[in-house]
NUDOGU-663045 format. One record per residue (C-alpha): residue number from 1; residue in one letter; x, y, z. Coordinates in Angstrom, 1 decimal, decimal comma, m for minus. Example, Ala and Ser with C-alpha at 12.3 -4.5 7.8 and 13.67 -1.06 7.14 Angstrom:
> seq type x y z
> 1 A 12,3 m4,5 7,8
> 2 S 13,7 m1,1 7,1
# end
This chain:
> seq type x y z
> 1 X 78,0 108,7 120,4
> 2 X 81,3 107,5 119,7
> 3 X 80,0 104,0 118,6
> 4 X 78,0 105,4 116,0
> 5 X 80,9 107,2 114,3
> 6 X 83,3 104,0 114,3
> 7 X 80,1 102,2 112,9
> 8 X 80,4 104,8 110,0
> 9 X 83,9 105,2 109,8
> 10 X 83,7 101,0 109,3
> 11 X 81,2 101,2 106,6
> 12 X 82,7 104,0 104,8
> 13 X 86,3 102,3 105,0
> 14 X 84,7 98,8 103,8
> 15 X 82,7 100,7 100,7
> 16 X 86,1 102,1 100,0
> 17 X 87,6 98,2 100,4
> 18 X 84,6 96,9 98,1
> 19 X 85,6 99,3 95,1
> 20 X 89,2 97,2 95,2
> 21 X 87,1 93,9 95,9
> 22 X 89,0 92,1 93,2
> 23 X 92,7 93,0 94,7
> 24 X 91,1 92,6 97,8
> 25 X 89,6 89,1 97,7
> 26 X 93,4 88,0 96,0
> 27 X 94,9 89,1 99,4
> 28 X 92,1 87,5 101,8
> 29 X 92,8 84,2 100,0
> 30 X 96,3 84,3 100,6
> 31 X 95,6 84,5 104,0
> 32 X 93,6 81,6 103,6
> 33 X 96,0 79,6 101,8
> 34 X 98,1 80,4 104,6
> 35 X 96,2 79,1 107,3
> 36 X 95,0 75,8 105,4
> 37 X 97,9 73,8 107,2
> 38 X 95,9 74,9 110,6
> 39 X 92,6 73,6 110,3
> 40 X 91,6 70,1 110,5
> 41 X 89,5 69,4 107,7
> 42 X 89,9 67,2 104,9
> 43 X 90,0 68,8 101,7
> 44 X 86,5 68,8 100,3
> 45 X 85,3 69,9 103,6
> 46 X 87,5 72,6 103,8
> 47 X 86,8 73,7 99,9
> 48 X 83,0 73,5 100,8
> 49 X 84,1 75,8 104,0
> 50 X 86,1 78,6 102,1
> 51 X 83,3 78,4 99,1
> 52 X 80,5 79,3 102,0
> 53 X 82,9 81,9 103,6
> 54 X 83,3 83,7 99,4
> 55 X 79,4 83,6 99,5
> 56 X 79,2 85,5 102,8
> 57 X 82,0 88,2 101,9
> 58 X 79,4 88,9 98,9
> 59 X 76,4 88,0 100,1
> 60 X 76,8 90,2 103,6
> 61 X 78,6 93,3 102,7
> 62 X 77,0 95,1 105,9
> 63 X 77,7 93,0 108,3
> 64 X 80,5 94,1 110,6
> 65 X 82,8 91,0 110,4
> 66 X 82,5 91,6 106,8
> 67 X 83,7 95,1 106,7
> 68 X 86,2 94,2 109,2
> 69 X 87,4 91,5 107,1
> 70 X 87,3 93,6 103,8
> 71 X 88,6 96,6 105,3
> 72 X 91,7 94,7 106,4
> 73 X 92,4 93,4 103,3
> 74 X 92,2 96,6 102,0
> 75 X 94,8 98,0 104,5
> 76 X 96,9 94,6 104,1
> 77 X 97,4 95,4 100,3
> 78 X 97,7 98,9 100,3
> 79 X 100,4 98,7 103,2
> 80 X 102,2 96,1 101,3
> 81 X 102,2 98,0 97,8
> 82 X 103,5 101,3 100,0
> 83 X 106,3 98,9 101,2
> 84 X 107,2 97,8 97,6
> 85 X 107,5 101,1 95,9
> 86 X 110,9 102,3 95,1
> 87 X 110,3 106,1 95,3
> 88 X 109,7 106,0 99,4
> 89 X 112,8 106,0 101,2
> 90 X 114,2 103,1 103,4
> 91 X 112,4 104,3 106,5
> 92 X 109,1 104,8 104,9
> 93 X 109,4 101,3 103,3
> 94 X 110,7 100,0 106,7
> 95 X 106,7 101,5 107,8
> 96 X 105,2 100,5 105,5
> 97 X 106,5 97,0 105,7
> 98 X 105,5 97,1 109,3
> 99 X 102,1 98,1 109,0
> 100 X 101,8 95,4 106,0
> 101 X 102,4 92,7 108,7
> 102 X 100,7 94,2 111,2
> 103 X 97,5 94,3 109,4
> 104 X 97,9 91,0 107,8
> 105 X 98,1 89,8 111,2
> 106 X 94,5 91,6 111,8
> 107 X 93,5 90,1 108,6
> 108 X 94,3 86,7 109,3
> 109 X 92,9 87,0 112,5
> 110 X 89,5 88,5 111,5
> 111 X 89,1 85,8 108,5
> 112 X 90,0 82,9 111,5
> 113 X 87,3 83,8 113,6
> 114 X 85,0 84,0 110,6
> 115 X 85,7 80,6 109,2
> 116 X 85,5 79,5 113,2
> 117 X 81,9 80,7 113,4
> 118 X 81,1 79,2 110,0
> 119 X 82,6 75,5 110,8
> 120 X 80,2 75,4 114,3
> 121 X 77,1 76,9 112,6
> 122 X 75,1 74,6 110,5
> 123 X 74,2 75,3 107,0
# end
């Protein structure tokens, strides 16, 4: 029983993230920018790679990965805005901050395993 609610709680969280897609899609390729050095393709390859993965994220929007993936970036951004704003106080923003690396971490992590999947599987 408890599957089905996390299934749930997953798609409500990513139609939440998909509402922000915009914000959210700026923050997921950040984390792609960040992990270009890491991957051994040559540029076209990898441009070809990353314009497959964008497909997917629109394409698939029920598909677990793709919730996990959005709904990180969602949590990455908000986390990070929290951390930014003036009117917390120096231990909320030291949270915040926290969490913001904590679930860019996820983020990157999730979007890794994607792009992983996608180099191996023929298109």
């Amino acid at each position: 029983m408890g599957h089905r609610y996390e299934s749930v709680a997953l798609a409500l969280a990513a139609s939440d993230a998909y509402e922000n897609a915009d914000l959210n899609l700026e923050v997921i390729d950040t984390a792609i920018g960040d992990m270009r050095s890491q991957v051994a393709l040559d540029e076209a390859a990898f441009s070809e790679l990353v314009s497959r993965f964008r497909l997917v994220l629109d394409t698939n929007r029920t598909a677990p990965a793709v919730m996990r993936i959005m709904v990180s970036a969602e949590a990455a951004r908000t986390a990070a805005e929290e951390a930014g704003d003036p009117s917390h106080g120096w231990l909320s923003r030291r949270y915040w901050r926290k969490e913001a690396e904590r679930t860019s971490q996820e983020l990157v992590g999730h979007v890794a395993a994607t792009l992983d999947a996608m180099i191996d599987e023929p298109y």
